[in-house]
C-alpha positions in Angstrom: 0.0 0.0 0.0 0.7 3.2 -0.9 1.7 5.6 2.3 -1.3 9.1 2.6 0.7 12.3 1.7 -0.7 14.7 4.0 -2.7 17.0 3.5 -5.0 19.6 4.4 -4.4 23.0 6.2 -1.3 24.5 8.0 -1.4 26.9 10.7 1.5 29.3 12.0 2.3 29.6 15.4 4.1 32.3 17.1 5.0 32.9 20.7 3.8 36.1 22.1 4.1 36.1 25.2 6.5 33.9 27.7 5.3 31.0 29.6 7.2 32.2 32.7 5.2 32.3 35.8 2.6 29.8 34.2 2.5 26.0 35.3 5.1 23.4 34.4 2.1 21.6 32.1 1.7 24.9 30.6 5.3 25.3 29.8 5.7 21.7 28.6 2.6 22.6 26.3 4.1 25.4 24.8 7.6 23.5 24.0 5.7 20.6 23.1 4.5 23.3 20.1 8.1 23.6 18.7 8.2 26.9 20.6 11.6 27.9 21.7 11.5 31.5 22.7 9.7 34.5 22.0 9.1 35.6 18.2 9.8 31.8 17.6 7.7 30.8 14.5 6.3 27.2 13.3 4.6 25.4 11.1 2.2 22.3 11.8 -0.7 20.4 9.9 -4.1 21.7 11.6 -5.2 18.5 13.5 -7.8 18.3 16.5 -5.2 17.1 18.5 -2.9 20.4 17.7 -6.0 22.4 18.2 -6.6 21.2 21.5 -2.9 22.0 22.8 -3.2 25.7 21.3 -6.7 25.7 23.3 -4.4 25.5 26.4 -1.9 28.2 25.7 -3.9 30.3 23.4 -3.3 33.7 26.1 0.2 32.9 25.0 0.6 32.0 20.8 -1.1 33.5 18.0 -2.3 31.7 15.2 -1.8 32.1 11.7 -3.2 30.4 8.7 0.2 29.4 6.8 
């Protein structure tokens, strides 16, 4: 069988605002994102799964459609 080439949307996350002072599952969340440090930028495929970890953080990331 062939392997799916995925598809669909991408989203852009950047971090806005730092994680210090939050809770440790809070900071794991946002490094669990790819997020390194302030300004820091990624890209992931829009899944329910990714949705739900930026409905954790989202007072700290903003969202982009990529």
């Amino acid at each position: 069988m062939a392997a799916k080439k995925a598809s669909g949307k991408q989203i852009k996350l950047t971090l806005v605002h730092s994680p210090i002072g939050y809770t440790e599952r809070t900071k794991k969340t946002v490094r669990a994102l790819g997020l390194k440090r302030l300004r820091f930028s990624v890209v992931h495929q829009d899944t329910p799964a990714l949705r739900g970890m930026i409905d954790k953080v989202s007072h700290l990331v903003k969202v982009e459609e990529a």
